[in-house]
C-alpha positions as a Markdown table, in Angstrom:
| # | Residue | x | y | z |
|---|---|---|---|---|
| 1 | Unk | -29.1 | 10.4 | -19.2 |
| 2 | Unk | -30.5 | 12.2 | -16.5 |
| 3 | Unk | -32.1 | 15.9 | -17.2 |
| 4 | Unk | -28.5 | 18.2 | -16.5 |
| 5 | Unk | -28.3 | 19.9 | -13.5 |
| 6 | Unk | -26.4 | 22.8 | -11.4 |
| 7 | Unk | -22.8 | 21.9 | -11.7 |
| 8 | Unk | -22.3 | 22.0 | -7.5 |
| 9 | Unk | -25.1 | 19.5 | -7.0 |
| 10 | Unk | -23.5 | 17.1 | -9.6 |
| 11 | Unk | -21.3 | 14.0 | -9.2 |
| 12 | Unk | -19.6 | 11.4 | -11.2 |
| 13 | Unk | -19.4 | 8.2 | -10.1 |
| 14 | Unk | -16.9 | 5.7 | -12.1 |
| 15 | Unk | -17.0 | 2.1 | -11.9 |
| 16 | Unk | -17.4 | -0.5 | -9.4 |
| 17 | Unk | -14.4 | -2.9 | -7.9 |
| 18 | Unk | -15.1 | -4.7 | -5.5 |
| 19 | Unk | -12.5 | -5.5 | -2.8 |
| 20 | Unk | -12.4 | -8.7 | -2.0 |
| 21 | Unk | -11.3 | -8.3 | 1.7 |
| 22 | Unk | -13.3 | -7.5 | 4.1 |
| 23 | Unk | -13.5 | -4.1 | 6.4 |
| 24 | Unk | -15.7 | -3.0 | 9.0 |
| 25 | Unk | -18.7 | -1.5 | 6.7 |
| 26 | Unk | -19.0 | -0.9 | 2.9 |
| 27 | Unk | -16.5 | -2.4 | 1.1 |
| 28 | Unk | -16.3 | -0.7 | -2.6 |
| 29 | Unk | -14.0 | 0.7 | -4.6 |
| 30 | Unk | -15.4 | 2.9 | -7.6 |
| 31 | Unk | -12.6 | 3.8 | -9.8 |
| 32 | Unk | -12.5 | 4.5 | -13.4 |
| 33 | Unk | -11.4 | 2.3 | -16.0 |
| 34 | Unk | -10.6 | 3.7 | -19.9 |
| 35 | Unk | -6.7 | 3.1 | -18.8 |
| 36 | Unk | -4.0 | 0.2 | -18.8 |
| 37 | Unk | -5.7 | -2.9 | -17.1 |
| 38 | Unk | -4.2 | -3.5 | -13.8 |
| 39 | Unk | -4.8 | -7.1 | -13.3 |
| 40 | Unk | -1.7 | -7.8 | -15.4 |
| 41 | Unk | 1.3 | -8.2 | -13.3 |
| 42 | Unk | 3.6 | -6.2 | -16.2 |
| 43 | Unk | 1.8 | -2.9 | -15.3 |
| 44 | Unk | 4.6 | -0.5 | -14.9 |
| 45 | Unk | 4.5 | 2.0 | -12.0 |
| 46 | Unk | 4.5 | 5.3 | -13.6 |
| 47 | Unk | 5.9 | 8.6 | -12.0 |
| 48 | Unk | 4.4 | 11.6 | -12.9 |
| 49 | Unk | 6.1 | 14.2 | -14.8 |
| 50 | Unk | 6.1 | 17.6 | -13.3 |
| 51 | Unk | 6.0 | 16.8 | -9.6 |
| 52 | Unk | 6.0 | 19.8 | -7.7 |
| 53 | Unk | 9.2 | 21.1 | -6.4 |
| 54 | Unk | 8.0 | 21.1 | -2.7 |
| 55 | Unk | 7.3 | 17.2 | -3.1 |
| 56 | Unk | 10.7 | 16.6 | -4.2 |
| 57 | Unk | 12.3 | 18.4 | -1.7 |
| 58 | Unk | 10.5 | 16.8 | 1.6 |
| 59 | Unk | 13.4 | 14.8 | 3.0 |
| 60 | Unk | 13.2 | 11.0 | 3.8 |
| 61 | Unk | 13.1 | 10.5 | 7.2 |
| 62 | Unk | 14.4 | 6.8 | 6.7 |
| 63 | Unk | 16.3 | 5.3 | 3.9 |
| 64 | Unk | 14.5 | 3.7 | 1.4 |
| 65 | Unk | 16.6 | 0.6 | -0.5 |
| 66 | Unk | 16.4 | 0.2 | -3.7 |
| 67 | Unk | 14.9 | -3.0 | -4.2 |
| 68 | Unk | 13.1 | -5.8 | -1.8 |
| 69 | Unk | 12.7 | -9.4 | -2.7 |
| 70 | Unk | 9.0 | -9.7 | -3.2 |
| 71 | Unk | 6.0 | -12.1 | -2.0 |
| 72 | Unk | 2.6 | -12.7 | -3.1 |
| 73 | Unk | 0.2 | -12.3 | 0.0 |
| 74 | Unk | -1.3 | -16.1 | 0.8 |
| 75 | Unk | -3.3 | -15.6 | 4.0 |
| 76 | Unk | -5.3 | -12.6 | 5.1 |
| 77 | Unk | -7.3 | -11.9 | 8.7 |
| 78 | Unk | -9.5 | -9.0 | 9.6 |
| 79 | Unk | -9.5 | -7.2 | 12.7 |
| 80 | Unk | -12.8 | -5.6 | 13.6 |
| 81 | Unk | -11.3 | -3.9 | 16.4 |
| 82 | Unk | -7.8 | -2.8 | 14.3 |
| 83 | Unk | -4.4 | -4.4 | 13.5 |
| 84 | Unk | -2.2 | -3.6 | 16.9 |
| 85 | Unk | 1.6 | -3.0 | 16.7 |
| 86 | Unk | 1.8 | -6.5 | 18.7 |
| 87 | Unk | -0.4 | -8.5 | 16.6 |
| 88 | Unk | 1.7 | -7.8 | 13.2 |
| 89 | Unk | 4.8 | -8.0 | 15.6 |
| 90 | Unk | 4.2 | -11.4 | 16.6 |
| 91 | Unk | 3.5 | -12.8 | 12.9 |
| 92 | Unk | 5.8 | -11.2 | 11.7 |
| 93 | Unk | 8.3 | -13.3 | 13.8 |
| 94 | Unk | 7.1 | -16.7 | 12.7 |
| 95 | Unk | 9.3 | -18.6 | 10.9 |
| 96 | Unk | 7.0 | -19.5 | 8.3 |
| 97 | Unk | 5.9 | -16.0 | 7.4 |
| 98 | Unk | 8.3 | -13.9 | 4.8 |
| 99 | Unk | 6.1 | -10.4 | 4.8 |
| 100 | Unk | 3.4 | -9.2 | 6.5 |
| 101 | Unk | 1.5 | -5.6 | 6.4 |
| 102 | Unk | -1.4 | -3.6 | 8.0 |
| 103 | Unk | -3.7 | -2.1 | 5.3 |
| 104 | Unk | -6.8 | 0.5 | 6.0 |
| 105 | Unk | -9.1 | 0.2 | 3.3 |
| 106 | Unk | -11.3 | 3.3 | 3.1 |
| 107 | Unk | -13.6 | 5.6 | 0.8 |
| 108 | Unk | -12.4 | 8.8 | -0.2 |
| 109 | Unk | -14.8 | 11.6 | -2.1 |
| 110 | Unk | -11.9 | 13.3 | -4.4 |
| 111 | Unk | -12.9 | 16.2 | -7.0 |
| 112 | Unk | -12.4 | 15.2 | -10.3 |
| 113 | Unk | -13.2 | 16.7 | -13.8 |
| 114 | Unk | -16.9 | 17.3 | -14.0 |
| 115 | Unk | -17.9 | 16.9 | -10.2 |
| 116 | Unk | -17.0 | 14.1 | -7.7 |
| 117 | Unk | -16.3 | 11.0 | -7.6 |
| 118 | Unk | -15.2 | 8.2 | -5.0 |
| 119 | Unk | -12.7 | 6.1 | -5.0 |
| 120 | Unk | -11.4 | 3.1 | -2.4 |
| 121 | Unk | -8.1 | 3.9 | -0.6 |
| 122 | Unk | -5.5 | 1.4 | 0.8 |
| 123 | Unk | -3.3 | 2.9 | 3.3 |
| 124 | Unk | -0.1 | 1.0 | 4.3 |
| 125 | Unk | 3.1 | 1.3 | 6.1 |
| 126 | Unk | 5.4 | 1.6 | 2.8 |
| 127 | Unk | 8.1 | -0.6 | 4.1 |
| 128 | Unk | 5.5 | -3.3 | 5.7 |
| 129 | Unk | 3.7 | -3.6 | 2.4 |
| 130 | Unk | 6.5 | -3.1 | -0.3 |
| 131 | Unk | 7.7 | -6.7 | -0.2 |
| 132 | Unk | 3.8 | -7.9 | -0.7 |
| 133 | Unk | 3.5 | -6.0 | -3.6 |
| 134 | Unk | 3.6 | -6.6 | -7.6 |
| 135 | Unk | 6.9 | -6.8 | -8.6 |
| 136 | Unk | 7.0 | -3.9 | -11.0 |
| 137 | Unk | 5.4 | -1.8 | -8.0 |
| 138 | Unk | 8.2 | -2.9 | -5.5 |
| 139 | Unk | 11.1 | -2.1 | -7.8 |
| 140 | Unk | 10.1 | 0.9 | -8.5 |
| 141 | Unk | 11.5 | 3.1 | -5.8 |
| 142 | Unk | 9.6 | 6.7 | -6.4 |
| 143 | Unk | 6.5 | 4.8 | -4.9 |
| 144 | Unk | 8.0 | 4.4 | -1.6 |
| 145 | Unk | 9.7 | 7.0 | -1.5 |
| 146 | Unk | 6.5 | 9.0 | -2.3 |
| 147 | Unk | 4.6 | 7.3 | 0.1 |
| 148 | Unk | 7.1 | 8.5 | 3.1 |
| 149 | Unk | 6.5 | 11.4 | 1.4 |
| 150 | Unk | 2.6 | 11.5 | 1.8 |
| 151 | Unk | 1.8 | 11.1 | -1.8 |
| 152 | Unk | -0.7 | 9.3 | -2.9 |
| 153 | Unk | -0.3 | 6.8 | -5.6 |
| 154 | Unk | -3.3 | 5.8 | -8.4 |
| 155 | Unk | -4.3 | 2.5 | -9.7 |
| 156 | Unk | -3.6 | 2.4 | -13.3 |
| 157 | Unk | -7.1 | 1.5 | -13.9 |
| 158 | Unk | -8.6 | 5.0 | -12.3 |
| 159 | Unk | -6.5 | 6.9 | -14.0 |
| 160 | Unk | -8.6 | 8.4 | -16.6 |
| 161 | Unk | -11.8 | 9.2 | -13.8 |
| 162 | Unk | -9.1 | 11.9 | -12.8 |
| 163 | Unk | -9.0 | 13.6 | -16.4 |
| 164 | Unk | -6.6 | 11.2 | -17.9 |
| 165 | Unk | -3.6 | 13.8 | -17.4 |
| 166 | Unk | 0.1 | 13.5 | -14.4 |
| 167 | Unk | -1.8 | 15.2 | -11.8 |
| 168 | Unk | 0.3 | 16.7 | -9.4 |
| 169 | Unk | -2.1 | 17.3 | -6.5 |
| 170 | Unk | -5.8 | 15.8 | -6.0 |
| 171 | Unk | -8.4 | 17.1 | -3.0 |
| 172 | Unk | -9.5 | 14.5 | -1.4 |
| 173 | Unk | -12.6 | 14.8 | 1.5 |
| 174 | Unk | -12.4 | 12.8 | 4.6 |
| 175 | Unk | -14.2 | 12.3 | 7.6 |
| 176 | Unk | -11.7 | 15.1 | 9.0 |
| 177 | Unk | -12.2 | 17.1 | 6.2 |
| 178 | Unk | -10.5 | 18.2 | 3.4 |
| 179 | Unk | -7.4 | 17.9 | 2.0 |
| 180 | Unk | -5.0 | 18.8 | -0.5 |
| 181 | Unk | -2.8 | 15.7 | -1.8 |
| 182 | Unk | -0.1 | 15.0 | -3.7 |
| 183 | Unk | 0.0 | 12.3 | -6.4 |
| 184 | Unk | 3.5 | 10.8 | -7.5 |
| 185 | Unk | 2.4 | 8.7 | -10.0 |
| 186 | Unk | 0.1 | 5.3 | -11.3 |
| 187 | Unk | 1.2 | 1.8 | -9.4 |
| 188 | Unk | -0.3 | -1.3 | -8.5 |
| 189 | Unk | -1.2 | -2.2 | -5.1 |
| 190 | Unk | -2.3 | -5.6 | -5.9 |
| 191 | Unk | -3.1 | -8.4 | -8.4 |
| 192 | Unk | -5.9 | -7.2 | -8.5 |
| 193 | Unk | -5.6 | -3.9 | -6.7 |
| 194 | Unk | -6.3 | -3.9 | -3.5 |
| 195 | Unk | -8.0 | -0.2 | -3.7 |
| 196 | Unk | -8.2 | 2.5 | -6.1 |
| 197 | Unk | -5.1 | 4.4 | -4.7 |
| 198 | Unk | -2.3 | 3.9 | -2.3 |
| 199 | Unk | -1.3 | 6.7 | 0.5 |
| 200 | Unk | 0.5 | 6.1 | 3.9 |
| 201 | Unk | -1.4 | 5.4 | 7.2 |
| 202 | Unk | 0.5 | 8.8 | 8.7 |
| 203 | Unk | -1.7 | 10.5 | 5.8 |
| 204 | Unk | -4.9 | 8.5 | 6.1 |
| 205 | Unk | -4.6 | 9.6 | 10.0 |
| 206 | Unk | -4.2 | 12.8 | 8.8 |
| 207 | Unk | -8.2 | 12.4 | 7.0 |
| 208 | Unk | -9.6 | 10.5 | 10.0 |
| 209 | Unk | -9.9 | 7.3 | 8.1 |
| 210 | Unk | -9.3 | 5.0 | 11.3 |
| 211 | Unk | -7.6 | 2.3 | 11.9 |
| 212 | Unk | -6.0 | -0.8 | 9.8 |
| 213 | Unk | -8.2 | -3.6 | 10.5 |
| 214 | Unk | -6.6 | -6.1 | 7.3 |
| 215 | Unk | -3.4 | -8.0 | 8.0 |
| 216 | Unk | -1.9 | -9.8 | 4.8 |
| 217 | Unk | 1.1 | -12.1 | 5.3 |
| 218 | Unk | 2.9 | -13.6 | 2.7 |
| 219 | Unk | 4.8 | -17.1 | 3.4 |
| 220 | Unk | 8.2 | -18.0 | 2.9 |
| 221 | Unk | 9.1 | -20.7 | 0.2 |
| 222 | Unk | 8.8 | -24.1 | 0.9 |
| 223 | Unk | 5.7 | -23.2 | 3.6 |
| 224 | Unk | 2.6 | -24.9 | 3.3 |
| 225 | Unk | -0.3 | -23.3 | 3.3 |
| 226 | Unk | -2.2 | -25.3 | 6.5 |
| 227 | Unk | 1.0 | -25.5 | 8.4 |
| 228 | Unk | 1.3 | -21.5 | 8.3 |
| 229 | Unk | -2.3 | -21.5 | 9.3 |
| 230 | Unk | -1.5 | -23.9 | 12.5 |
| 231 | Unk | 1.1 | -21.4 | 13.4 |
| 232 | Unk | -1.0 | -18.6 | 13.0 |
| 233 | Unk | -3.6 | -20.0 | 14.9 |
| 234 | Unk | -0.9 | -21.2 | 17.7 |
| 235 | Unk | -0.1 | -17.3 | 17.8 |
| 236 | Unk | -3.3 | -16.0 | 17.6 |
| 237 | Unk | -5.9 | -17.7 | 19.0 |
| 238 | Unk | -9.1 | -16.3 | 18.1 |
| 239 | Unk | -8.5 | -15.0 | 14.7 |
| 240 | Unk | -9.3 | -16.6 | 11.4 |
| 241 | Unk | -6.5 | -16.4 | 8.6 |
| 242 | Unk | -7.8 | -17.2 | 5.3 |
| 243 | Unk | -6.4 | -18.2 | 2.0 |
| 244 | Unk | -6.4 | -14.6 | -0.2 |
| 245 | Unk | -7.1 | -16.1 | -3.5 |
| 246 | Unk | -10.5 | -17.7 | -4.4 |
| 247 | Unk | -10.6 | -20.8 | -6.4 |
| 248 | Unk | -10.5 | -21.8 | -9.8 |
| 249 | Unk | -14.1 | -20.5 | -10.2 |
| 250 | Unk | -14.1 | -17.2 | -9.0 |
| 251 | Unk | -13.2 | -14.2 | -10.7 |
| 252 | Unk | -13.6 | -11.1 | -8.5 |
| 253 | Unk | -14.1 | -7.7 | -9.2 |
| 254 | Unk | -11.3 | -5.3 | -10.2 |
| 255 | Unk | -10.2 | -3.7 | -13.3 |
| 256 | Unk | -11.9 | -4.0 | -16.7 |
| 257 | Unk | -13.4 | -6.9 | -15.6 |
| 258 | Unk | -15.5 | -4.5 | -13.4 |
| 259 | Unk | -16.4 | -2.3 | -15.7 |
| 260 | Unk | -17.8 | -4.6 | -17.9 |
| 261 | Unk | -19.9 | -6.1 | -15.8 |
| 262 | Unk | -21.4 | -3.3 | -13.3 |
| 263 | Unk | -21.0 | 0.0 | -15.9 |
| 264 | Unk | -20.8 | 3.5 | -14.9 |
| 265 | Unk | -23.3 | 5.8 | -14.0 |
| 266 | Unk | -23.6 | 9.8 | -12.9 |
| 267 | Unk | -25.6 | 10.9 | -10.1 |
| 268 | Unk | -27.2 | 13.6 | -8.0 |
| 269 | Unk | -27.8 | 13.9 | -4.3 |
| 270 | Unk | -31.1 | 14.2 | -3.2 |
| 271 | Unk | -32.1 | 15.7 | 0.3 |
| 272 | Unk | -33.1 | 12.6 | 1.9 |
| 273 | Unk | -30.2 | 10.6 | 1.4 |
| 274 | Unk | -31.5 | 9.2 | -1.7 |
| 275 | Unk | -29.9 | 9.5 | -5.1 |
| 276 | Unk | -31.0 | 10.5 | -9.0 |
| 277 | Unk | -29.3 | 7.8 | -11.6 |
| 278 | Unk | -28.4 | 8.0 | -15.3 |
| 279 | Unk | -31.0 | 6.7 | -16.7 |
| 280 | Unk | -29.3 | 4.6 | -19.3 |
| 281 | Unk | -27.5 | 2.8 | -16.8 |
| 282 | Unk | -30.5 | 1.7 | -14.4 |
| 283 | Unk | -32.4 | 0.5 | -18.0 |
| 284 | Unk | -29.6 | -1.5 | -19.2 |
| 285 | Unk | -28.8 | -3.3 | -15.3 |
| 286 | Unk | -31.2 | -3.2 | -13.4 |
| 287 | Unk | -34.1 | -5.9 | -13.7 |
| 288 | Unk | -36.5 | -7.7 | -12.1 |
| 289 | Unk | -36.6 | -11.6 | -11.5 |
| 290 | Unk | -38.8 | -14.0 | -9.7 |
| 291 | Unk | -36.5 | -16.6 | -7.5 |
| 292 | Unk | -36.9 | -18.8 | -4.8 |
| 293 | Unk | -38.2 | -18.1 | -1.4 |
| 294 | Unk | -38.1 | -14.4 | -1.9 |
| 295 | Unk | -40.2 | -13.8 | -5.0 |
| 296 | Unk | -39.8 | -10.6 | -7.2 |
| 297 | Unk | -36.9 | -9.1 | -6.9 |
| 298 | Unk | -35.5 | -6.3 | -8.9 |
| 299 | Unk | -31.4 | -5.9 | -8.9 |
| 300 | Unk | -28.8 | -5.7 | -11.2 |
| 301 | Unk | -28.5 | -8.3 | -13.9 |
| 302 | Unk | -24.8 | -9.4 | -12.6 |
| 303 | Unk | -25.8 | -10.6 | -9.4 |
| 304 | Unk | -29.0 | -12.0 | -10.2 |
| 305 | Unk | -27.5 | -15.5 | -11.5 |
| 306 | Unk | -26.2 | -15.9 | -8.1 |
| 307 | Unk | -28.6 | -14.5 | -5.7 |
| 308 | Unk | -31.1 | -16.7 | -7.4 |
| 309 | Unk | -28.2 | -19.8 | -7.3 |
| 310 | Unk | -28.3 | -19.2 | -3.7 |
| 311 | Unk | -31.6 | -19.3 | -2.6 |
| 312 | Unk | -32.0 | -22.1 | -5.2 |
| 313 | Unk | -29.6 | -24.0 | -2.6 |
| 314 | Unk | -31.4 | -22.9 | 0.2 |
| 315 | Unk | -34.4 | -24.4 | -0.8 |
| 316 | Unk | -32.7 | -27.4 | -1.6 |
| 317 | Unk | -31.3 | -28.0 | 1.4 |
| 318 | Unk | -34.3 | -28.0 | 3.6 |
| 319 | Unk | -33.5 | -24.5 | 4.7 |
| 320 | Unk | -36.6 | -22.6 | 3.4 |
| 321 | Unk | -37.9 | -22.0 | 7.2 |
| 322 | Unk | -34.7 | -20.3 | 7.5 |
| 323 | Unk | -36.1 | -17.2 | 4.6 |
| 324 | Unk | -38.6 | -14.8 | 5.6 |
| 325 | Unk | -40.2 | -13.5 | 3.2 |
| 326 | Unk | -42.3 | -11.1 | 5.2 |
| 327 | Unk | -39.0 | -9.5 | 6.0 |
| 328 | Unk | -37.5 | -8.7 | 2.4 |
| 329 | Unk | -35.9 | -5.9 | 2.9 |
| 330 | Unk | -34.8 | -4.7 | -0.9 |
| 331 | Unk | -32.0 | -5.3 | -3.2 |
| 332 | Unk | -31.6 | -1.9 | -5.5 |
| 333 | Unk | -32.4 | 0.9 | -3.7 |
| 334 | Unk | -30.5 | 4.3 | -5.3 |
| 335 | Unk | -29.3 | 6.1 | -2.0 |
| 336 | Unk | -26.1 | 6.5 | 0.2 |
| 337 | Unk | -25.3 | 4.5 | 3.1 |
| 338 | Unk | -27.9 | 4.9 | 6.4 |
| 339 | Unk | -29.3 | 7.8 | 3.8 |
| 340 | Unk | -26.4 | 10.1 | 5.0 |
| 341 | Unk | -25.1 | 12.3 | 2.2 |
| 342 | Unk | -21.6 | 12.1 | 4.1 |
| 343 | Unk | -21.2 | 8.6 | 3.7 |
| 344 | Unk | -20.4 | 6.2 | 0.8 |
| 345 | Unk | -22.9 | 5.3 | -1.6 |
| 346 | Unk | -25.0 | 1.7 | -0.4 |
| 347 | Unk | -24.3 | -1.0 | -2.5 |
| 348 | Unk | -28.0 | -0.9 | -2.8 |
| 349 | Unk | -27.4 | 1.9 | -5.4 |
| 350 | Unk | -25.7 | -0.7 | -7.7 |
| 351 | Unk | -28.3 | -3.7 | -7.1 |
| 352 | Unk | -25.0 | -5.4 | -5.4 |
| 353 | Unk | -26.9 | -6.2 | -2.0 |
| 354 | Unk | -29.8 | -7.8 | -0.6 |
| 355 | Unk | -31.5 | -7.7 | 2.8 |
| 356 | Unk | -33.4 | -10.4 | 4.4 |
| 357 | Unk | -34.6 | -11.4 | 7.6 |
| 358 | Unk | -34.5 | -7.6 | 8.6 |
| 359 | Unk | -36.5 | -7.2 | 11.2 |
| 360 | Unk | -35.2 | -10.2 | 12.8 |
| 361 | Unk | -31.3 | -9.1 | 12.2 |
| 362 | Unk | -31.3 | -5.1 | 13.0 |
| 363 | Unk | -28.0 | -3.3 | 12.1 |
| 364 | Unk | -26.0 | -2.9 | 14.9 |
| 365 | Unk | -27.6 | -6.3 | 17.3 |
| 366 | Unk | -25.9 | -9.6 | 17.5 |
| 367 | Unk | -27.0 | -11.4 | 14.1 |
| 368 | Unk | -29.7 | -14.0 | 14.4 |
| 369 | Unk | -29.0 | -15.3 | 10.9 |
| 370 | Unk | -29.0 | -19.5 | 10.3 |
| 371 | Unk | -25.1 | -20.1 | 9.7 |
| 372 | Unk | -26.2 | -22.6 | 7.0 |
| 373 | Unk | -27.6 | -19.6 | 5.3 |
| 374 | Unk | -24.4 | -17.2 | 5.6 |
| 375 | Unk | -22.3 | -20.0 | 4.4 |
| 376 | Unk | -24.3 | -20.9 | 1.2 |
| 377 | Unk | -24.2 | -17.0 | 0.4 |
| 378 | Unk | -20.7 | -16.8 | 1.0 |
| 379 | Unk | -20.6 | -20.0 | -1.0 |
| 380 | Unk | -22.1 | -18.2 | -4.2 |
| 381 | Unk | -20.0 | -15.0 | -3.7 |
| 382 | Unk | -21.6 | -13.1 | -1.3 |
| 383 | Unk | -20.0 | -11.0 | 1.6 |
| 384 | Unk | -22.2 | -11.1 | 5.3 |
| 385 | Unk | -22.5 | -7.9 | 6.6 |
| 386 | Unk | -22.9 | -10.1 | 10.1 |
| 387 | Unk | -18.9 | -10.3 | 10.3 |
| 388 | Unk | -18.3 | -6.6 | 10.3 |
| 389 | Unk | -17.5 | -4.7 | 13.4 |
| 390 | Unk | -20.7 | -3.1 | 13.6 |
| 391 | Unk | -23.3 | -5.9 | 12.5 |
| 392 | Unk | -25.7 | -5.4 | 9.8 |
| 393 | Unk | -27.1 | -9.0 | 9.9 |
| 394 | Unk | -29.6 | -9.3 | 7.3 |
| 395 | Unk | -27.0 | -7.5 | 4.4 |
| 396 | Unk | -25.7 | -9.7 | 2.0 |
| 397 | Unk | -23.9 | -8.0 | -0.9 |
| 398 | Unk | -22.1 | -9.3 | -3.8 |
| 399 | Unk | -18.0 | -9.9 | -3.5 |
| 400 | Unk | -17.1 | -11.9 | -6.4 |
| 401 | Unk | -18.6 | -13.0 | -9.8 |
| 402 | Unk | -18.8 | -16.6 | -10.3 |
| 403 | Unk | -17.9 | -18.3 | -13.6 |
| 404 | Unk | -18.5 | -21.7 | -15.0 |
């Protein structure tokens, strides 16, 4: 462990889960996981005992029914520039579509027992995403009712990161400060979870967290999967709906399945941006490896398998021209994201992320990566920080584990 410090320059950081849909810049969720593992579909939402009397009191502006038939989300499309009231409107009306919902997936720095931690945030509109739900979540009516409420509701695999104890409020900092929430209870958002916790768009307005830029629709029975992509595509031209699930040989990050591979670690801020890690944690994952076309790399020991997969491909494929390795731009590098304190931590703290071709991609320009390339990455598991709304072209960071 690292020498103690001061308590106020202190954080604690949980573990990584990685959302598997895309947003407009780092796309982690760090959430703790000593609780009930939320990639079964029986986890019960929980209310919290002892919910403040103010909470209870707030009236419901709209009625909230008492149960919804549910869907599992199919097809998913990201919208750099934000999901518009039209846009969800218009596949929403398609016959072949049963549900379909907005969600803002964010960062959120929350205090927590011991110092800070930060934790990924889906916000939704609770009666566009009830029906895409887990089933346990969507019958269980406190959620949404909470959620018109403005409470926030955790993931039952973060619950013990917040002291392991019905928390009635949490603060939460945002880019428009800081705020006092309440907390209703533990549900699921997802199988896996989608983020760490679940609040309503009204609040994550409220924090300056932006706009919704996933849209997730969920088909009705009968409906093919390719013939709901042809009318999608009919509806909106120009944007790419994708299946949500990965195949057979993926397992993505979420749950204890995250904590077993990445760990947890503590840290402190440094003044440039850079951060001070628990020892323990960099010894037992992060190494060094030589693989193709790049040479020494040092990462963390879950990725390495299929960063060096990749490149193996690469090579194969005649595409070595396409590597620089003049322009290796580092895979585990402890700091936060643009080394800005205010922002999330890089997934170059975790050895999740690799950067090549750098000075030829610069973040922000149009990407001048070979498509061959992106796709093989994206291939073995990788997520292209090319696609996001502000480019980083030469990022490639980790998105799903790969088994068998």
């Amino acid at each position: 462990m690292s020498a103690s410090v001061p308590q106020s320059r202190r954080s604690t950081l949980a573990v990584l889960a990685l959302i598997v849909l895309s947003t407009s810049g780092a796309v982690v969720a760090l959430a703790g996981n000593n609780a009930s593992d939320s990639d079964s579909e029986n986890s019960a939402a929980v209310a919290f005992s002892g919910e403040p009397a103010e909470a209870r009191d707030l009236p419901l502006l709209v009625p909230v029914p008492d149960e919804v038939e549910t869907v599992r989300p199919a097809l998913k499309a990201t919208f750099p520039d934000g999901v518009s009231v039209e846009a969800i409107q218009t596949v929403a009306s398609l016959p072949e579509v049963a549900a379909a919902a907005r969600v803002l997936l964010a960062n959120l720095v929350v205090e927590v027992p011991g110092g800070d931690a930060q934790v990924s945030v889906a916000a939704v509109s609770p009666d566009e995403f009830r029906p895409l739900t887990p089933e346990t979540t969507a019958k269980a009516k406190f959620v949404w009712e909470g959620l018109h409420r403005s409470q926030m509701l955790i993931a039952h695999e973060q619950y013990q990161i917040f002291g392991g104890k019905p928390l009635q409020t949490l603060a939460a900092k945002g880019p428009a400060g800081r705020r006092v929430l309440r907390v209703g209870g533990l549900a699921s958002s997802g199988i896996p979870n989608l983020a760490g916790a679940m609040m309503s768009m009204d609040q994550a307005t409220k924090l300056g967290l932006g706009e919704p830029t996933l849209l997730l629709v969920g088909l009705n029975k009968q409906v093919s999967v390719s013939d709901a992509l042809k009318a999608l595509n009919r509806a909106l031209p120009g944007i790419t709906f994708e299946r949500t699930q990965g195949g057979a040989t993926e397992r993505f990050f979420s749950g204890a399945s995250a904590q077993r591979a990445i760990g947890n670690f503590r840290f402190i801020s440094n003044p440039d941006g850079t951060i001070s890690q628990d020892r323990e944690w960099v010894a037992r994952h992060i190494t060094s490896r030589n693989v193709p076309l790049l040479g020494q790399v040092t990462c963390h020991r879950a990725m390495l398998p299929q960063l060096e997969a990749a490149l193996t491909e690469i090579r194969d494929s005649g595409l070595s021209a396409s590597i620089k390795p003049g322009q290796y731009g580092g895979c585990y590098v402890p700091r936060f994201i643009e080394r800005d304190g205010t922002k999330p931590l890089s997934m170059h703290a975790w050895g999740l992320a690799v950067d090549i071709n750098v000075a030829d991609n610069p973040a922000g320009a149009k990407p001048n990566m070979d498509p061959a390339v992106v796709a093989i990455f994206e291939k073995w598991g990788f997520r292209w920080g090319g696609r996001w709304s502000r480019p980083d072209g030469h990022h490639f960071e980790l998105a799903a584990l790969i088994s068998g």
